[in-house]
TIVO-2410 file (N, C-alpha, C; in nm, 3 decimals):
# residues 126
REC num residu      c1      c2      c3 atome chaine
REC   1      X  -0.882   0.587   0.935     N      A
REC   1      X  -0.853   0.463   1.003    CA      A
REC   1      X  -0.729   0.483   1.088     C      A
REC   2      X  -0.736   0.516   1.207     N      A
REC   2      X  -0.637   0.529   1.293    CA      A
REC   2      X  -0.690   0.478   1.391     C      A
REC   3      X  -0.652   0.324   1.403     N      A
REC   3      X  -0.682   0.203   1.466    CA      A
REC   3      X  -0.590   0.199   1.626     C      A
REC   4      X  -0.691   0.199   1.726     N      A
REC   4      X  -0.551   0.160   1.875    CA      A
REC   4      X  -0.524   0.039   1.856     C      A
REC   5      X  -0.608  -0.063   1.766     N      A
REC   5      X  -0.544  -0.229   1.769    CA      A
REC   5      X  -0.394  -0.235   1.702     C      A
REC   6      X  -0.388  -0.108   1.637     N      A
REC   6      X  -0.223  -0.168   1.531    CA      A
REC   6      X  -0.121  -0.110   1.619     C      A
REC   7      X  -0.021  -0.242   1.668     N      A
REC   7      X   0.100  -0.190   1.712    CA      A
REC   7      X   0.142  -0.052   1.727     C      A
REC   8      X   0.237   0.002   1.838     N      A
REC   8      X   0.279   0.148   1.836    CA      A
REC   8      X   0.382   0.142   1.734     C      A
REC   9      X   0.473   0.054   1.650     N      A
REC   9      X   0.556   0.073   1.561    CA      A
REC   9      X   0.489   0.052   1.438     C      A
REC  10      X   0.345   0.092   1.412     N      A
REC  10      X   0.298   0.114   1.311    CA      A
REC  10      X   0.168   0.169   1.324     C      A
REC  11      X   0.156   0.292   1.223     N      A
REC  11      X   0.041   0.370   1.250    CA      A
REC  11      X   0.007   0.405   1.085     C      A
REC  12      X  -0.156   0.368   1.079     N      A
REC  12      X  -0.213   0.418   0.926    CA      A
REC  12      X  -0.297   0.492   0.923     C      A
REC  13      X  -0.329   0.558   0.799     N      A
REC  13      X  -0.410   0.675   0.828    CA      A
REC  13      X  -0.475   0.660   0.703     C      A
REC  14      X  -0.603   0.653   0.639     N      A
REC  14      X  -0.657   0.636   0.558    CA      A
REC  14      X  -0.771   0.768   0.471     C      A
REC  15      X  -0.744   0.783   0.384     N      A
REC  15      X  -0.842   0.888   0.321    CA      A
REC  15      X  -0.894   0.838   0.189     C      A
REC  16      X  -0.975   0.915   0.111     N      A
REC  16      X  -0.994   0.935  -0.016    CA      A
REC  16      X  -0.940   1.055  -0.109     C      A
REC  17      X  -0.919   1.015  -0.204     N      A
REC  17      X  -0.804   1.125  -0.272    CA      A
REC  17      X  -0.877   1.093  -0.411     C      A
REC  18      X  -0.978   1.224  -0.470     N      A
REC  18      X  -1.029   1.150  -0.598    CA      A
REC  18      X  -1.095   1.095  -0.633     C      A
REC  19      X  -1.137   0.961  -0.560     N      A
REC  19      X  -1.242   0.871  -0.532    CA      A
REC  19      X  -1.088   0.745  -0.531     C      A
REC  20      X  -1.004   0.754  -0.513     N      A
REC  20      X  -0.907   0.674  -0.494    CA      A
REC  20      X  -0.885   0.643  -0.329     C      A
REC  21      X  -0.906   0.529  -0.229     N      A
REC  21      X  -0.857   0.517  -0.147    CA      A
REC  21      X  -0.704   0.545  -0.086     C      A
REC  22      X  -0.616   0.625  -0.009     N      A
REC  22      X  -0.488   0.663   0.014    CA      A
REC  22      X  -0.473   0.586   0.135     C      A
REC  23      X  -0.386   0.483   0.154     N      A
REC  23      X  -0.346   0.442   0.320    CA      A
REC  23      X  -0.184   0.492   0.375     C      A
REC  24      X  -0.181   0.581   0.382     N      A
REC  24      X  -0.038   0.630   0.488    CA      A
REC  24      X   0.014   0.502   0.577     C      A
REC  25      X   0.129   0.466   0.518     N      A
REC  25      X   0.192   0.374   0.597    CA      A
REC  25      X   0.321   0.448   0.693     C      A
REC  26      X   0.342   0.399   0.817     N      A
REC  26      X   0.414   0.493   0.908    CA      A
REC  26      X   0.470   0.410   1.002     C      A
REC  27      X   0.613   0.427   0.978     N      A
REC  27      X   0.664   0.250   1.094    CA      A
REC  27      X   0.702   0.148   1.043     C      A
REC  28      X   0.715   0.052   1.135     N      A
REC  28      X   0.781  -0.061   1.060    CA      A
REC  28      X   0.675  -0.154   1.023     C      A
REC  29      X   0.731  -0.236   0.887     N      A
REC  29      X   0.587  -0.309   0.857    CA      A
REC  29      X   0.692  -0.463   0.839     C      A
REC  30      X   0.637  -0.530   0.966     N      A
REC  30      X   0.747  -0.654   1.025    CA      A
REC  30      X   0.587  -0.757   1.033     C      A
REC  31      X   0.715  -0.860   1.159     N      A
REC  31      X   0.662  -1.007   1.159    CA      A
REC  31      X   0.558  -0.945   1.245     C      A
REC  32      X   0.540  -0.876   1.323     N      A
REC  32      X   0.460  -0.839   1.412    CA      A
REC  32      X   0.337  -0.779   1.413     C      A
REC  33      X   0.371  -0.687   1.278     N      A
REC  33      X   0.259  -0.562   1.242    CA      A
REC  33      X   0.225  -0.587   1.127     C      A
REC  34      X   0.253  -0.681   1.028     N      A
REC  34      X   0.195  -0.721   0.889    CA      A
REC  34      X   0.056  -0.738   0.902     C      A
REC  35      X   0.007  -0.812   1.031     N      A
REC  35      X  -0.082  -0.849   1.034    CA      A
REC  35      X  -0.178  -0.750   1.025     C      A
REC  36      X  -0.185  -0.663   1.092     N      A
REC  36      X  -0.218  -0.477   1.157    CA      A
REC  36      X  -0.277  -0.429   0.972     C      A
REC  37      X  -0.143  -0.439   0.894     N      A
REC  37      X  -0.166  -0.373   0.781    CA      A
REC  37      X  -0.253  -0.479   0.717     C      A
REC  38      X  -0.268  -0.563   0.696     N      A
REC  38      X  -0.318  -0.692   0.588    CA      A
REC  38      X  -0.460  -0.669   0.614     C      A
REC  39      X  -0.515  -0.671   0.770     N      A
REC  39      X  -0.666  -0.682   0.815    CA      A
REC  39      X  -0.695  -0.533   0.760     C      A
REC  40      X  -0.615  -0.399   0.776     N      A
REC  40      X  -0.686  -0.298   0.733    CA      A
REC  40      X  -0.678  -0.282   0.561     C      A
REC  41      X  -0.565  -0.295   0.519     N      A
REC  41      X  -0.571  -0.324   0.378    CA      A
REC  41      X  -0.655  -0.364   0.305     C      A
REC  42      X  -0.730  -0.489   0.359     N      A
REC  42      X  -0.826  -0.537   0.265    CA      A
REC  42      X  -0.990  -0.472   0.352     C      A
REC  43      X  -0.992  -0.441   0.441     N      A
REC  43      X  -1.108  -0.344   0.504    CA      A
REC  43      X  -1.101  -0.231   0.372     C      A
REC  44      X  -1.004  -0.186   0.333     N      A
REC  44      X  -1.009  -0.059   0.282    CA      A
REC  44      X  -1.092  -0.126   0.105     C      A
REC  45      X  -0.973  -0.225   0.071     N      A
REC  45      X  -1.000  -0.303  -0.032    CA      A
REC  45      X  -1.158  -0.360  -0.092     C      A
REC  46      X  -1.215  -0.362   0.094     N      A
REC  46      X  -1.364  -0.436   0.061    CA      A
REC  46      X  -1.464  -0.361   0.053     C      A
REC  47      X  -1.461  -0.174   0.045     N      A
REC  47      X  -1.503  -0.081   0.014    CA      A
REC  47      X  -1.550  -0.036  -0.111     C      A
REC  48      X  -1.615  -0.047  -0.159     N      A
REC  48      X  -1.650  -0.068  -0.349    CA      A
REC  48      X  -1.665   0.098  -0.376     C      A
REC  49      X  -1.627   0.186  -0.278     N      A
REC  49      X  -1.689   0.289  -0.322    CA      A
REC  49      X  -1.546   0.425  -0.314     C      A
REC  50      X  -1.480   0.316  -0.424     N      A
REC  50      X  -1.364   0.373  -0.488    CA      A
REC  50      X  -1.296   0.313  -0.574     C      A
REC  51      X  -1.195   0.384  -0.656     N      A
REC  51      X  -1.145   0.306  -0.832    CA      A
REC  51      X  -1.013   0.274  -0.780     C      A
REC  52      X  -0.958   0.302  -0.674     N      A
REC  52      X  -0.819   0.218  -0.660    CA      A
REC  52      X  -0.730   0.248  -0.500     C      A
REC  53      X  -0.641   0.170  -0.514     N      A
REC  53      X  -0.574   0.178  -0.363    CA      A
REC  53      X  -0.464   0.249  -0.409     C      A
REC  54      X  -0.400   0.318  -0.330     N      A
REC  54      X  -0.257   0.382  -0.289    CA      A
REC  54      X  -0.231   0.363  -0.149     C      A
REC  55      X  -0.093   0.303  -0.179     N      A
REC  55      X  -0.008   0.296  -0.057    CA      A
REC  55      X   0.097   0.368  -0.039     C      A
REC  56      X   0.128   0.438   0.050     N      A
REC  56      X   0.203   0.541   0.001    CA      A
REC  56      X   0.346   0.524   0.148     C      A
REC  57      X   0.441   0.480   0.146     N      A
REC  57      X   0.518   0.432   0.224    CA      A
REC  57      X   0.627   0.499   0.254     C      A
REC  58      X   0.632   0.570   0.155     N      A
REC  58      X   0.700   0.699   0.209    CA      A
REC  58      X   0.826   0.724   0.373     C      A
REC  59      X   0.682   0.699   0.465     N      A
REC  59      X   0.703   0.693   0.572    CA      A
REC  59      X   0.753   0.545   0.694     C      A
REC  60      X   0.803   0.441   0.599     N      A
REC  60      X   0.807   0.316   0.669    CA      A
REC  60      X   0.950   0.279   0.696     C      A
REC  61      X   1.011   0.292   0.823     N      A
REC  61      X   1.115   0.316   0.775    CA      A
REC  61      X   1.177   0.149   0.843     C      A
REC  62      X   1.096   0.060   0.833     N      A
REC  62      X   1.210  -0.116   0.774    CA      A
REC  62      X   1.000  -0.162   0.712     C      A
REC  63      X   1.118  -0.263   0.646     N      A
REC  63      X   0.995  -0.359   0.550    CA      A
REC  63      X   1.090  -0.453   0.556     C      A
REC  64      X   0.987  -0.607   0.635     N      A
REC  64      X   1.039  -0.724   0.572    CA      A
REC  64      X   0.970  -0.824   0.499     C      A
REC  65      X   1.051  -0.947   0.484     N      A
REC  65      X   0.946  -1.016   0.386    CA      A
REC  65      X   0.822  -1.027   0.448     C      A
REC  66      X   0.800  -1.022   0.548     N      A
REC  66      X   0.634  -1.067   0.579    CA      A
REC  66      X   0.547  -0.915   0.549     C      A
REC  67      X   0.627  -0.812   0.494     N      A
REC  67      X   0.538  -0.709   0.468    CA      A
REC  67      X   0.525  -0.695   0.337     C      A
REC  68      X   0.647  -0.732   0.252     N      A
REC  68      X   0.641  -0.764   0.148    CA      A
REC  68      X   0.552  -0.837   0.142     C      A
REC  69      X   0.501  -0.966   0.163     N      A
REC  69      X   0.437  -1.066   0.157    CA      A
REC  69      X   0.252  -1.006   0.146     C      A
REC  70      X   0.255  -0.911   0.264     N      A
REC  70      X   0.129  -0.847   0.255    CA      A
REC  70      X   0.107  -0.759   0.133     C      A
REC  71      X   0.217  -0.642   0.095     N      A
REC  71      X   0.204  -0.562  -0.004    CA      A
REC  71      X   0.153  -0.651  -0.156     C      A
REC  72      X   0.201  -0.805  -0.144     N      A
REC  72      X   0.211  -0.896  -0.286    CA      A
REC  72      X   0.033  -0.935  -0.246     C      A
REC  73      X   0.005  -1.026  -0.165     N      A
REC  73      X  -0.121  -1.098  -0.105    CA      A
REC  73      X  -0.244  -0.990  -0.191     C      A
REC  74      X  -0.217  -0.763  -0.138     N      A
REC  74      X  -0.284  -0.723  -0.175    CA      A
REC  74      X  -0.314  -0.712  -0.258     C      A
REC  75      X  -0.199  -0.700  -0.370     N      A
REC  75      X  -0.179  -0.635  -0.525    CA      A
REC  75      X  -0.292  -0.751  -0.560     C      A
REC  76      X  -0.220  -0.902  -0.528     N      A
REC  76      X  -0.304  -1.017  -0.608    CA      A
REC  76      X  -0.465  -0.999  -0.591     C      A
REC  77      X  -0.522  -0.945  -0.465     N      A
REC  77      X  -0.675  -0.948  -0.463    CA      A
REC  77      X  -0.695  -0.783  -0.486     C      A
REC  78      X  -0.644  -0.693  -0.569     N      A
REC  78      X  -0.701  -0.604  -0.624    CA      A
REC  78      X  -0.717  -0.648  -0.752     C      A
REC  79      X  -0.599  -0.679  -0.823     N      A
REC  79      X  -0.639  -0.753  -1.002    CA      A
REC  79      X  -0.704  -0.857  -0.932     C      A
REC  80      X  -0.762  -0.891  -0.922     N      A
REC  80      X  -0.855  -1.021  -0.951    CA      A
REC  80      X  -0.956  -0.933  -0.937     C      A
REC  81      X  -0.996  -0.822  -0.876     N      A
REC  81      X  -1.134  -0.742  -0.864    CA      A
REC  81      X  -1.109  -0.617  -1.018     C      A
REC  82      X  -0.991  -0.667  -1.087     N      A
REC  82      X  -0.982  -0.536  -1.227    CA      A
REC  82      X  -0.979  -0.388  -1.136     C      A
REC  83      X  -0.902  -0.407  -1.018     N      A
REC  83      X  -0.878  -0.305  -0.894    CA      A
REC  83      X  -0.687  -0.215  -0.992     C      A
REC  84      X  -0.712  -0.135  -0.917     N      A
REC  84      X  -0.580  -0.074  -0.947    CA      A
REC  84      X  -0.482  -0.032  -0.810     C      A
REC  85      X  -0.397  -0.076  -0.790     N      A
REC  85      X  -0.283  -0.090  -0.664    CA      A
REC  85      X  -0.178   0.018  -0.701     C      A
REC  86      X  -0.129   0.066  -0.665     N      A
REC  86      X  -0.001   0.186  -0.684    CA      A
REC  86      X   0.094   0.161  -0.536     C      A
REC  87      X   0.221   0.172  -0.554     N      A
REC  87      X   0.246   0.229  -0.399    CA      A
REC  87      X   0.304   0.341  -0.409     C      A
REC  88      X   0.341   0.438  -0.333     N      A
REC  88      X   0.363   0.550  -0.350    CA      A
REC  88      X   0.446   0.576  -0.307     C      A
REC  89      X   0.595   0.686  -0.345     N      A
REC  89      X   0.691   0.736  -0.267    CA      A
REC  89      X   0.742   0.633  -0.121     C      A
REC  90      X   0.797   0.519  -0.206     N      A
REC  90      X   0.837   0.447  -0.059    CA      A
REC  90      X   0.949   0.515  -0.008     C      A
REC  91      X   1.014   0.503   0.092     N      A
REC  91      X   1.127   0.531   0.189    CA      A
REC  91      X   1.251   0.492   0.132     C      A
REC  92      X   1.381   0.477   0.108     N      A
REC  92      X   1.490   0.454   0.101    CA      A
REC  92      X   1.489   0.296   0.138     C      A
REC  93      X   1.473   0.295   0.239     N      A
REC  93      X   1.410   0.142   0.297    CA      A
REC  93      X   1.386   0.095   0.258     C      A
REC  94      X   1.257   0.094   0.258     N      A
REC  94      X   1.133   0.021   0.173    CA      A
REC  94      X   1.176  -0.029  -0.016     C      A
REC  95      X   1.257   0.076  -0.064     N      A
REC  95      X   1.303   0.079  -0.194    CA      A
REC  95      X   1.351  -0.036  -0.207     C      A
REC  96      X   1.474  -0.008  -0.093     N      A
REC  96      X   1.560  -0.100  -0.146    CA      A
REC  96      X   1.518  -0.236  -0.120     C      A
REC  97      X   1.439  -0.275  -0.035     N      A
REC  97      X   1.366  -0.450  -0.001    CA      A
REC  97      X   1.273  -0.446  -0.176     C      A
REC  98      X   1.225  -0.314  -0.217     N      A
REC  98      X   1.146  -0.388  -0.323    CA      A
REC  98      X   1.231  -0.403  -0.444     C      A
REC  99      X   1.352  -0.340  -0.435     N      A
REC  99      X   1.412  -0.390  -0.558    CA      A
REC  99      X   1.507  -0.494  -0.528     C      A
REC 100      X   1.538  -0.570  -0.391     N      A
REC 100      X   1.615  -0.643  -0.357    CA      A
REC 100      X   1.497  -0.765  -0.398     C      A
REC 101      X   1.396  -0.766  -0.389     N      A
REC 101      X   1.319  -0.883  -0.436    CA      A
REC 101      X   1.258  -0.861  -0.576     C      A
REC 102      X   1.290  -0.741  -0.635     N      A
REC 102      X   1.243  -0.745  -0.764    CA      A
REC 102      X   1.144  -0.697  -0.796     C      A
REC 103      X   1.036  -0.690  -0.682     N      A
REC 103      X   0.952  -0.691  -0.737    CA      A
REC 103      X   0.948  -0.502  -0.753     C      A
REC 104      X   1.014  -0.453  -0.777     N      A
REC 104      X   1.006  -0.275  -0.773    CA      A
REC 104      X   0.969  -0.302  -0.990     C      A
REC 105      X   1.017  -0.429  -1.040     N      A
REC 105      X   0.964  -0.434  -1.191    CA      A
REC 105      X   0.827  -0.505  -1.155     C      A
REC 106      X   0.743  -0.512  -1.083     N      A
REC 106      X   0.592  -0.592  -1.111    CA      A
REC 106      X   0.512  -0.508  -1.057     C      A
REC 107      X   0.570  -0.472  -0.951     N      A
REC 107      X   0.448  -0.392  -0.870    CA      A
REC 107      X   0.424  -0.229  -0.933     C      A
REC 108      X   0.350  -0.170  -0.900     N      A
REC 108      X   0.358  -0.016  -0.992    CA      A
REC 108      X   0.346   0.066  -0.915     C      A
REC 109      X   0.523   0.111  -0.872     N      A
REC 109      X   0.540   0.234  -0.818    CA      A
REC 109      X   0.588   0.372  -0.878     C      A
REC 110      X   0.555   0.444  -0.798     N      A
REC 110      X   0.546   0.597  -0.819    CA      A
REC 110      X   0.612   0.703  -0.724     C      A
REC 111      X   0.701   0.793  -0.769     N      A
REC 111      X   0.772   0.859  -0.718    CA      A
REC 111      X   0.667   0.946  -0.581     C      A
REC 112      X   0.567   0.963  -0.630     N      A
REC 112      X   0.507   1.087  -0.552    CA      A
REC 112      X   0.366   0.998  -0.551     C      A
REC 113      X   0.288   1.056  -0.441     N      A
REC 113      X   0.157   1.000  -0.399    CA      A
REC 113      X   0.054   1.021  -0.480     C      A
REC 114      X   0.074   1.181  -0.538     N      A
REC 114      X  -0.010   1.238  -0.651    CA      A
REC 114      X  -0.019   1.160  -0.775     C      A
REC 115      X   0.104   1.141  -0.824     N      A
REC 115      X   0.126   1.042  -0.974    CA      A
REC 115      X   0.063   0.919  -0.946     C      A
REC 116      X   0.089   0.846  -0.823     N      A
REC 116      X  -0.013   0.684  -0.781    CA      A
REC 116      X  -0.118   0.749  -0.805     C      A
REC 117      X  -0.170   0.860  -0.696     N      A
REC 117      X  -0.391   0.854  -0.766    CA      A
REC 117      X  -0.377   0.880  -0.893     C      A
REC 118      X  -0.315   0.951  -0.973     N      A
REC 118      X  -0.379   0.959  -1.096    CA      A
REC 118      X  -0.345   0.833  -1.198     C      A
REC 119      X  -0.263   0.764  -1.154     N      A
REC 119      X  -0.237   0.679  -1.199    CA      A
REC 119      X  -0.339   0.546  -1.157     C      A
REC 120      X  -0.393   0.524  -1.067     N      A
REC 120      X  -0.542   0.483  -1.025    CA      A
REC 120      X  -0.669   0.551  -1.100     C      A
REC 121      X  -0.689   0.718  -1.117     N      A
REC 121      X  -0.793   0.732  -1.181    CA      A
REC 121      X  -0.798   0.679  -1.308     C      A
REC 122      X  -0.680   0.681  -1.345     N      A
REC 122      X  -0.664   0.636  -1.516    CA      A
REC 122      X  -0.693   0.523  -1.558     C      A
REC 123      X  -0.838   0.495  -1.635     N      A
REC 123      X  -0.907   0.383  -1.655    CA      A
REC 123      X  -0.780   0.241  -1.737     C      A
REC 124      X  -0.663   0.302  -1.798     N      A
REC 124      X  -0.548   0.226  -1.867    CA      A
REC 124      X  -0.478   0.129  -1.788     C      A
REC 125      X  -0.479   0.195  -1.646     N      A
REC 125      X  -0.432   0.135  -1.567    CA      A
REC 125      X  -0.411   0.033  -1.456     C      A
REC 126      X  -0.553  -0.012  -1.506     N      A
REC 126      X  -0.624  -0.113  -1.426    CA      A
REC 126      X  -0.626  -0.242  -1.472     C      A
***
């Protein structure tokens, strides 16, 4: 999924890892481009023909609340499908907005992208 509709300050890249969906987040994920990520997010989400999402952010280098807002929106419509959400190796950035809102204790992140899929294959974790 390397979309020309999503903003040039944000670019995603989507694979399978496992049978785990992976979305590479890259850029800023703002008032502008939330939207960009939210419509592909749940495209990826409405794919049944995988056991979980990873987001792996690594690469995002600002997050604000309206991306926050998307990262929360997703988590909520993967558990309601008994889906499994990870995000992966966020940025320095990105860290610090998720522990400035807390939610770095609700959401289930992971140092490395590898530990999120397996942490998606793992039926416990869902």
């Amino acid at each position: 999924m390397n979309t020309a509709d999503v903003p040039d300050r944000l670019l995603l890249d989507h694979r399978l890892d496992s049978g785990v969906a992976v979305v590479k987040v890259t850029g800023e994920v703002d008032v502008s481009t939330s939207s960009s990520l939210r419509d592909s997010l749940l495209r990826v989400i409405a794919d049944e023909n995988h056991h979980g999402l990873v987001v792996n952010l690594a690469s995002v280098s600002f997050l604000d609340s309206t991306g926050v807002g998307v990262l929360v929106g997703i988590w909520h419509r993967v558990c309601a499908t008994r889906g499994c959400l990870a995000l992966a190796a966020p940025s320095r950035q990105a860290r610090r907005v998720l522990e400035t809102t807390g939610l770095i204790q609700v959401l289930p992140i992971y140092d490395t992208e590898a530990a999120a899929v397996q942490a998606c294959r793992e039926p416990t974790t869902r």
